[in-house]
N, C-alpha and C positions, 0 to 999 in steps of 0.2 A: 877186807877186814873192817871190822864196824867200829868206828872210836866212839869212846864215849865223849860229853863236853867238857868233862876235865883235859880228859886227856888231849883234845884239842887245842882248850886253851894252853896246857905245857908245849905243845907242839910248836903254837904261834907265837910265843911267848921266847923258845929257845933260838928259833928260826927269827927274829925280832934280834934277840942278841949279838945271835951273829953276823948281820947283816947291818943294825944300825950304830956303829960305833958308840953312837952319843944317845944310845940310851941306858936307861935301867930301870930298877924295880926298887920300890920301899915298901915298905907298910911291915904292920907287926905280925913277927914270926912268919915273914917268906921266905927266910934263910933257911936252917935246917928244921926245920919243920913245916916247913911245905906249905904255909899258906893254911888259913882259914881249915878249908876243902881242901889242900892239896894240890892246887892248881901249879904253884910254885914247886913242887916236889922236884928234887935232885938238880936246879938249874944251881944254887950257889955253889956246887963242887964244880962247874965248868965255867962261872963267871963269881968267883968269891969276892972282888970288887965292885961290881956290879949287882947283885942282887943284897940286898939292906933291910936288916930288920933297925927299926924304928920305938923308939919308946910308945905308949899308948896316950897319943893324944894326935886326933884325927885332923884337927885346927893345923899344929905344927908339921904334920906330915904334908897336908896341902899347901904350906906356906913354901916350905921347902922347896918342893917340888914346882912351886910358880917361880921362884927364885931362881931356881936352877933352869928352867925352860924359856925363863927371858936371858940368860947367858948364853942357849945355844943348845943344851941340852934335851934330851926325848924321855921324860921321867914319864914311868906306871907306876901306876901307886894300887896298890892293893886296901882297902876299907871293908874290913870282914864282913860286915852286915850294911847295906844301906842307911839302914835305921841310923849309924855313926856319923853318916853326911849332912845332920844337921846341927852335929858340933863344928863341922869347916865351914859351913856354909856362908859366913862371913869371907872368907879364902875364897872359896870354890863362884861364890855369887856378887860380891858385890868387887873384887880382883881381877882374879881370872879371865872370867870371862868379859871383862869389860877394860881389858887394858889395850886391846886391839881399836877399839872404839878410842878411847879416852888419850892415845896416843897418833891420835888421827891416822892410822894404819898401818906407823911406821914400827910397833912391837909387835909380839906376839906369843901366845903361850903355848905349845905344841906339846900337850900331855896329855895322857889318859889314864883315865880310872876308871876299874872295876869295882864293881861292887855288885856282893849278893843279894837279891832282894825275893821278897815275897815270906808266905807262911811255908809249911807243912814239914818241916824239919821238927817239929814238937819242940820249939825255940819260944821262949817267954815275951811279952805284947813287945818292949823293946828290942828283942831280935826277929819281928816278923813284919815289918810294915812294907809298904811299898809307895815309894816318891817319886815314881816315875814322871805321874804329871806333874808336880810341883813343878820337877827341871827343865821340864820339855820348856815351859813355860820362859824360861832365863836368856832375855837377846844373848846373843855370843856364846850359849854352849850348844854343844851337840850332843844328843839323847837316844841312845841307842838302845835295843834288847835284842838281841840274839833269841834263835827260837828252835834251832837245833845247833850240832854238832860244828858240822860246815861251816853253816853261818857265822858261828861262835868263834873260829879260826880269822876269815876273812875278813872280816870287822875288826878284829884286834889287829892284824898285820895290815891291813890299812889307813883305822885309825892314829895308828901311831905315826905314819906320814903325812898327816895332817894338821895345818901349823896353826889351829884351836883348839880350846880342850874340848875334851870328849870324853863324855860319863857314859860307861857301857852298864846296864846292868845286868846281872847275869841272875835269871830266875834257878835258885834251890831245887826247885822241883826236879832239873833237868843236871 
């Protein structure tokens, strides 16, 4: 059977829950409305403490979730459009990814975020950009794109065992 890369990421995503006690999911509307896309669809009826929707501010979502990932924690954070990652970007870049360094090795943030990026959703210039290089560019984060289905699984249930952050982005298109 052929999954599509939603349905993937739900797969790796529910399989992630069950599997890593200390983690979970924030961002706005991944609760009963499934996320952005839908990616999140029907995991908060199997983990309703664990999956979190979030007021709308991407700064605080990110803050959170570093917070909680220097306590022990494995947060996903869900950012509907990339284009919104450079309201954390404060969080995500000058934080995040530099407290592994800045702690001379002894912390670390072990989260991942998704995010949609690219055009052809017929989405307005603020929901179509793409920062993939911006990020690549950020010592201390990991920058990933998925480019099918599979991939799109693999990468999420790996990154999540990875005790840096890691910004996936997931192309629209697909």
């Amino acid at each position: 059977m052929t999954k599509t890369f939603l349905q993937a990421i739900n797969e790796g995503l529910r399989q992630i829950l069950e599997t890593v006690p200390e983690s979970y999911i924030l961002g706005e509307d991944v609760g009963t409305y499934g996320g952005g896309f839908g990616a999140t669809k029907g995991l908060v009826a199997d983990f309703p403490d664990r999956v979190l929707d979030t007021p709308i501010s991407e700064a605080a979502i990110t803050g959170v979730a570093t917070g909680s990932a220097l306590l022990g924690k494995r947060p996903i954070l869900e950012i509907q459009f990339s284009d919104f990652l450079t309201v954390a970007i404060d969080q995500l870049v000058n934080e995040a990814a530099k407290i592994h360094f800045l702690s001379n090795g002894e912390q670390s943030v072990p989260m991942v975020i998704r995010a949609a990026s690219g055009s052809g959703t017929g989405a307005s210039s603020q929901h179509s950009q793409s920062f993939e290089n911006w990020f690549a560019h950020v010592p201390g984060l990991i920058v990933v794109m998925p480019s099918n289905a599979y991939d799109a699984k693999g990468i999420l249930v790996a990154a999540v065992k990875n005790n840096n952050p890691v910004l996936i982005f997931e192309p629209k298109s697909l």
